[in-house]
C-alpha positions as CSV (number, residue, x, y, z in Angstrom):
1,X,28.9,40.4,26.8
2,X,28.1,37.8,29.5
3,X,24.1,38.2,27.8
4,X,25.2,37.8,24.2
5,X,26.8,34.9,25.4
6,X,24.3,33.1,27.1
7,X,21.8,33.9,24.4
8,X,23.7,32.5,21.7
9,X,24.2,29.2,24.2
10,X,20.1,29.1,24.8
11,X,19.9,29.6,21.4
12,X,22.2,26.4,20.2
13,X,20.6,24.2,22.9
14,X,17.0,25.1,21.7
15,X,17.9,24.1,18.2
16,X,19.9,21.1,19.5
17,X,16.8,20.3,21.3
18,X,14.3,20.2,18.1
19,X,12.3,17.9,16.9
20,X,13.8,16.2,13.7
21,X,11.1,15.7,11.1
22,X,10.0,12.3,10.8
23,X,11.5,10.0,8.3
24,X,9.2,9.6,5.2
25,X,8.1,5.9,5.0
26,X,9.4,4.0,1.8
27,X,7.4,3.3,-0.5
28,X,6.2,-0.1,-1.1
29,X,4.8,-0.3,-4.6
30,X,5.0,1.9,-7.2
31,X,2.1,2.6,-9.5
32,X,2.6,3.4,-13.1
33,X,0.2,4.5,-15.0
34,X,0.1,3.3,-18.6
35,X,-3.2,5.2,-19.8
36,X,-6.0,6.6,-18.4
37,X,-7.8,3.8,-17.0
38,X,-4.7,1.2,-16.8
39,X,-2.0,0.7,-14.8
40,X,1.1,-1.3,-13.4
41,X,1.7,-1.9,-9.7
42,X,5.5,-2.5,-9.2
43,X,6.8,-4.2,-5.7
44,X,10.1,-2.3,-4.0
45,X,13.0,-4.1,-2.8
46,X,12.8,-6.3,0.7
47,X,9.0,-7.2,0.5
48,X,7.5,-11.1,1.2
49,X,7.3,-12.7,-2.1
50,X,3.9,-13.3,-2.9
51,X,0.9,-11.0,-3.0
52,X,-3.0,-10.4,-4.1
53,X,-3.8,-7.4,-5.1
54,X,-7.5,-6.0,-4.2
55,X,-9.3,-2.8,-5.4
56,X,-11.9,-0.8,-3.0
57,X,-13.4,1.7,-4.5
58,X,-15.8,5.1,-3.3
59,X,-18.7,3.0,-2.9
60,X,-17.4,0.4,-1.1
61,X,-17.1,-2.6,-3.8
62,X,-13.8,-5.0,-3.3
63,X,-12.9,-6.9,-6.2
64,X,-9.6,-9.4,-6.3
65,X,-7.2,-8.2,-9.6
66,X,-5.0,-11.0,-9.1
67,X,-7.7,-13.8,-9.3
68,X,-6.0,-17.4,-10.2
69,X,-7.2,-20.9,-10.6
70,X,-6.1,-22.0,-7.7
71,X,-7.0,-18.7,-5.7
72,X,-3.8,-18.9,-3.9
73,X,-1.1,-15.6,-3.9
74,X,1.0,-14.9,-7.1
75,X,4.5,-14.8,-6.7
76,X,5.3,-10.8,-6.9
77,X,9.1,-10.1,-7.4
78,X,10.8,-6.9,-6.7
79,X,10.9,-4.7,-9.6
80,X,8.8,-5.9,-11.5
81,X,5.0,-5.1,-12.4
82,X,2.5,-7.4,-10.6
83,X,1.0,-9.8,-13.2
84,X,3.4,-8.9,-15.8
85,X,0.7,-6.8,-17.4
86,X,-1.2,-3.6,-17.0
87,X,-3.9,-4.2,-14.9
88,X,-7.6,-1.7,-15.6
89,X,-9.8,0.0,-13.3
90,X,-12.8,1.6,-15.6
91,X,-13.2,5.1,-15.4
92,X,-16.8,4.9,-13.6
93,X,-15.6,3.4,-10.5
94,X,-13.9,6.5,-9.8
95,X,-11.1,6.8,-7.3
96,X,-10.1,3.2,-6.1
97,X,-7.9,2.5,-3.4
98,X,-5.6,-0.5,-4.6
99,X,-4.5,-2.3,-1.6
100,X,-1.5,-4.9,-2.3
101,X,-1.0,-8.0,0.7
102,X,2.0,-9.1,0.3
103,X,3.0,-12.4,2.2
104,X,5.6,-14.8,3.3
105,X,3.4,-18.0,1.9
106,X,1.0,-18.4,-1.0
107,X,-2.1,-18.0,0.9
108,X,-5.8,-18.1,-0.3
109,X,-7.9,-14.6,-2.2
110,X,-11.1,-15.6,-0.5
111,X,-11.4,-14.9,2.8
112,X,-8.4,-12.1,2.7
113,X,-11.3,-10.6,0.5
114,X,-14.2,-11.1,3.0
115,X,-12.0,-9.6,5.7
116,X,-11.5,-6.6,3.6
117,X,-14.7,-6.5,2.4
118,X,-15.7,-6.3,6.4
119,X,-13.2,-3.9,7.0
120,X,-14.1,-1.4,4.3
121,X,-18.1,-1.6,4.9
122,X,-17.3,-0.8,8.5
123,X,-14.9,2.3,7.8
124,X,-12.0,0.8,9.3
125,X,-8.5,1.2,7.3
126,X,-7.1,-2.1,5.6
127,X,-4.1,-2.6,8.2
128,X,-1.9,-6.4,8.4
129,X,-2.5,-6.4,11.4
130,X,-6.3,-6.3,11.3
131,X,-6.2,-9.7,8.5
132,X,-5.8,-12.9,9.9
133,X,-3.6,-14.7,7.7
134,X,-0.8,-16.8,8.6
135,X,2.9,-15.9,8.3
136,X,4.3,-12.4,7.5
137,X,1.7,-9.8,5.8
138,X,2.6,-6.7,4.8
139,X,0.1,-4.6,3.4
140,X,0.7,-1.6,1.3
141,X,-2.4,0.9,-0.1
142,X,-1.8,3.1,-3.7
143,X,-4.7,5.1,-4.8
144,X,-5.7,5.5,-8.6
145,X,-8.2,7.6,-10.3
146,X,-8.9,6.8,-14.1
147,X,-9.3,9.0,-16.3
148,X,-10.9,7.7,-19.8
């Protein structure tokens, strides 16, 4: 009796004593994809305001999807899709790795694109903490493959 009972009490403190799995992360953006080769990135809740959104793709090449005239950050609200339109990846670039900097300040495409073109040609990941731009950066990664 005394055995049953301090197995089932080893047994409850072992469980007790598990590691919880850890918490998924949320997601940042959402991408929707609209065809085969087109698609809308949409910015969650809680996020700085403004953002640039940059595509890598397999071989290395980094080109700016949110070009402007003045080259500075658009303002990227929550909920809804980055531009206001669909933006296109062609389906011979492959697999791209969309990488959205989202910031506290309108800040300039330029040299966040030389960092990450530095970044990506020396295999390092595309981290905010790694860019050197002022104020609050947050830097969320989606990856889309087109398909037509």
């Amino acid at each position: 009796m005394k055995a049953a009972l301090f197995v089932l009490v080893l047994g409850a403190g072992l469980v007790a004593c598990s590691k919880p799995a850890p918490p998924s992360r949320a997601q940042r953006v959402t991408l929707i994809q609209k065809n085969g080769s087109s698609f809308e990135l949409v910015p969650a809740d809680g996020l700085p305001p403004h953002c640039h959104v940059f595509a890598v793709t397999a071989t290395g090449y980094v080109q700016l999807h949110t070009a402007t005239e003045d080259q500075l950050s658009l303002d990227c609200p929550a909920g809804a899709p980055i531009t206001g339109r669909a933006l296109r990846v062609p389906k011979r670039e492959g697999k791209v790795s969309m990488y959205v900097i989202f910031s506290d300040r309108r800040i300039e495409s330029a040299p966040l694109s030389m960092q990450i073109q530095e970044m990506v040609s020396q295999q390092k990941p595309v981290t905010a903490v790694d860019l050197r731009a002022p104020g609050r950066v947050v830097v969320e990664m989606a990856e889309f493959t087109p398909s037509e």
